[in-house]
C-alpha positions as CSV (number, residue, x, y, z in Angstrom):
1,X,0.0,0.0,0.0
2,X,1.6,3.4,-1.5
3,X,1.0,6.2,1.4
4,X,0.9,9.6,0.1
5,X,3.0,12.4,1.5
6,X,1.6,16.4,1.3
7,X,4.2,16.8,-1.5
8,X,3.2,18.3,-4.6
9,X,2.1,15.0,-7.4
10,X,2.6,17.1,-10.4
11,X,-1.2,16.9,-11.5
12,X,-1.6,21.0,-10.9
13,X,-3.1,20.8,-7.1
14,X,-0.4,20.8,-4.7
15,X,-1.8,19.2,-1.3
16,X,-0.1,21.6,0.9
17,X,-1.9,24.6,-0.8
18,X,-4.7,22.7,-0.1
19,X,-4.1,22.1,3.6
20,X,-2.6,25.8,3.8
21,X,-6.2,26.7,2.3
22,X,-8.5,24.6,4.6
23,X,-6.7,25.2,7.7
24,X,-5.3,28.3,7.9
25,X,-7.3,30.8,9.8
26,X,-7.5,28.2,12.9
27,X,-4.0,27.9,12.4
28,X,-3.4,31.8,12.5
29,X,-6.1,31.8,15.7
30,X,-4.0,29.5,17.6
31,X,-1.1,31.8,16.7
32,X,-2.9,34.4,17.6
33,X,-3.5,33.1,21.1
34,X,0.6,32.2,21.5
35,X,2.1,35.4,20.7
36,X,-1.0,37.8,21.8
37,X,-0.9,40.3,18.7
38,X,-2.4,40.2,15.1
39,X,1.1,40.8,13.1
40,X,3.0,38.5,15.3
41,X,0.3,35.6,14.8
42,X,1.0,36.6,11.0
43,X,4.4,36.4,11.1
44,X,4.7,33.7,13.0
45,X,2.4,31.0,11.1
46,X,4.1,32.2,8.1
47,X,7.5,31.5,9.5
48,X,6.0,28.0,10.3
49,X,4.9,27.3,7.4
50,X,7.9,28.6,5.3
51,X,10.3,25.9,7.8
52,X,7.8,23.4,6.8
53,X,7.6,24.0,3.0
54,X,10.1,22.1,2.3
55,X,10.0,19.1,4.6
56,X,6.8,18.5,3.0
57,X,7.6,15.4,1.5
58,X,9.0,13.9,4.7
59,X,5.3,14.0,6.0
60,X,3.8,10.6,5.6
61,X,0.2,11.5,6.3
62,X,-1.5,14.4,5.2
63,X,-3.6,14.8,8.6
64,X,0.0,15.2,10.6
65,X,0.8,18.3,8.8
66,X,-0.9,20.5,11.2
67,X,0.6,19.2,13.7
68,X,4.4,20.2,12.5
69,X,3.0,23.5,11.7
70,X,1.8,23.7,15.4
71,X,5.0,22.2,16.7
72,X,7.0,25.1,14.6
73,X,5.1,27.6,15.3
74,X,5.8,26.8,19.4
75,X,9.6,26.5,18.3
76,X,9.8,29.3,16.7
77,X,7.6,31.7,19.2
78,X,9.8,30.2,22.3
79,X,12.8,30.6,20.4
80,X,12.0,34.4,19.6
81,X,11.1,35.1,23.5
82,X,14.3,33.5,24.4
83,X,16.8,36.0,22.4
84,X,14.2,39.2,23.2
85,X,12.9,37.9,26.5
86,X,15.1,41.1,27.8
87,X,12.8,44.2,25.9
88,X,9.1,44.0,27.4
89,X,6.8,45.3,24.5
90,X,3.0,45.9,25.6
91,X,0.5,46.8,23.1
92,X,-1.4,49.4,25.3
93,X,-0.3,53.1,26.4
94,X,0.4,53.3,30.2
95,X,-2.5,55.1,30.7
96,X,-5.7,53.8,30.2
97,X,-9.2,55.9,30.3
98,X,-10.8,55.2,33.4
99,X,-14.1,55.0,31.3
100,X,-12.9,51.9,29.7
101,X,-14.5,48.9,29.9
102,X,-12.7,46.0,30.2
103,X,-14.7,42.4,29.2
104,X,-13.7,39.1,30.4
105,X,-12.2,38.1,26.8
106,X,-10.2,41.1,27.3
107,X,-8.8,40.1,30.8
108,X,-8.0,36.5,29.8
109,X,-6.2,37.7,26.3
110,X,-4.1,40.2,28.5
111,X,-3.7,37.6,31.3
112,X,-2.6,34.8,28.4
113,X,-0.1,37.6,27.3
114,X,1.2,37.7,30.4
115,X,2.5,34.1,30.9
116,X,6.0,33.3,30.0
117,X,5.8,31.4,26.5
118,X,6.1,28.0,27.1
119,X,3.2,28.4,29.9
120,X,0.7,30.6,27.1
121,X,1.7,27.9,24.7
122,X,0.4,24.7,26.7
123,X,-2.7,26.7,27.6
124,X,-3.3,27.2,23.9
125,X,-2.2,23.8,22.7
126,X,-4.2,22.2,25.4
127,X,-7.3,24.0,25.5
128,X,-8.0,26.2,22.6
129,X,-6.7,23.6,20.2
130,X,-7.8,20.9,22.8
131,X,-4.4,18.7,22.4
132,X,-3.6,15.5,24.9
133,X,-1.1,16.7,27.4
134,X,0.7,14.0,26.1
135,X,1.0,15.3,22.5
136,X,1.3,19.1,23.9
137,X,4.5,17.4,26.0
138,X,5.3,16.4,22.4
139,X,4.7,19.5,20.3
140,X,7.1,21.6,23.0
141,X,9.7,19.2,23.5
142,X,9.7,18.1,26.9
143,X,8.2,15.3,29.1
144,X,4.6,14.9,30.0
145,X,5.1,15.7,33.5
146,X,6.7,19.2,32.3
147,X,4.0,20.1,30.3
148,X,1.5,19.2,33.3
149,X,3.3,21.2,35.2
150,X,3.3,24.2,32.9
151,X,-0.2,23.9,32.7
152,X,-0.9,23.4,36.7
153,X,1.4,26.7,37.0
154,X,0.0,28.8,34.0
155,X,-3.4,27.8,35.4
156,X,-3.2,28.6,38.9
157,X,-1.9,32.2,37.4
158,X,-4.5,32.5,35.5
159,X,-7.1,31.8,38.1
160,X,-5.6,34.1,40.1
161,X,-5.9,36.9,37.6
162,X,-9.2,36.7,36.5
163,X,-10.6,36.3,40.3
164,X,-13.8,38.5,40.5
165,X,-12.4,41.9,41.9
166,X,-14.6,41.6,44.8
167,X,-12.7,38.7,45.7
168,X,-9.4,41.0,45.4
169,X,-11.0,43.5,47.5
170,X,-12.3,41.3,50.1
171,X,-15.4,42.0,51.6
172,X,-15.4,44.2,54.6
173,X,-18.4,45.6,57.1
């Protein structure tokens, strides 16, 4: 039984313009959620998908290619923080109107963009693509029991974040 790789068969359709096609804007979500801005998510699925242009062939099954365009998109974010991790860029002005009004979609984005990389990334691997720990452990490189305990730490951040402000406050008579 012949098994057919993503490469290009010379009949005028190339497969990977066809997965590029079908799954690019959850691809560019999920990018979205790693790196927390618009141009970045841009840049970086397109960075991913340019390192895994031409590997193509070397993909046996056409259903795994999203999965090395997740796992190089990780790579490459991680890899990114690691030689800027130094400069802190935030996309909002110091000061904010105090008529804004902040939603909770707002509050989790900002508190995802908060998290170092590796922590934003299991988050998003795990429960906006809704990934197995054990194949999030996979897409970043590590062990199972470092991904869980990226996620246990990123979570617990995260709940303590986005705790109602009353709870912050406390409640005093």
């Amino acid at each position: 039984m012949k098994r057919e790789s993503i490469r290009s068969t010379g009949t005028g359709s190339d497969p990977f313009d066809e997965f590029v096609s079908a799954r690019y804007q959850p691809l560019l979500r999920g990018a979205f959620l790693i790196t927390g801005d618009v141009h970045d998510a841009r840049d970086l699925l397109h960075d991913a998908l340019a390192r895994v242009y031409p590997r193509r062939g070397a993909i046996r099954d056409p259903a795994a290619a999203e999965g090395y365009v997740r796992k190089a998109m990780v790579r490459t974010h991680v890899s990114r923080w690691r030689r800027t991790r130094r400069e802190v860029l935030t996309p909002f002005l110091p000061d904010v109107p105090a008529a804004a009004v902040e939603t909770r979609d707002d509050r989790l984005e900002a508190a995802l963009r908060a998290l170092p990389p590796r922590q934003r990334a299991v988050v998003v691997l795990r429960y906006y693509i809704d990934l197995p720990v054990a194949q999030v452990a996979e897409e970043l490189g590590c062990s199972v029991a470092t991904a869980k305990t990226h996620l246990a730490r990123a979570m617990r951040t995260l709940r303590q974040e986005l705790a109602p402000v009353e709870e912050m406050v406390g409640h005093g008579g």
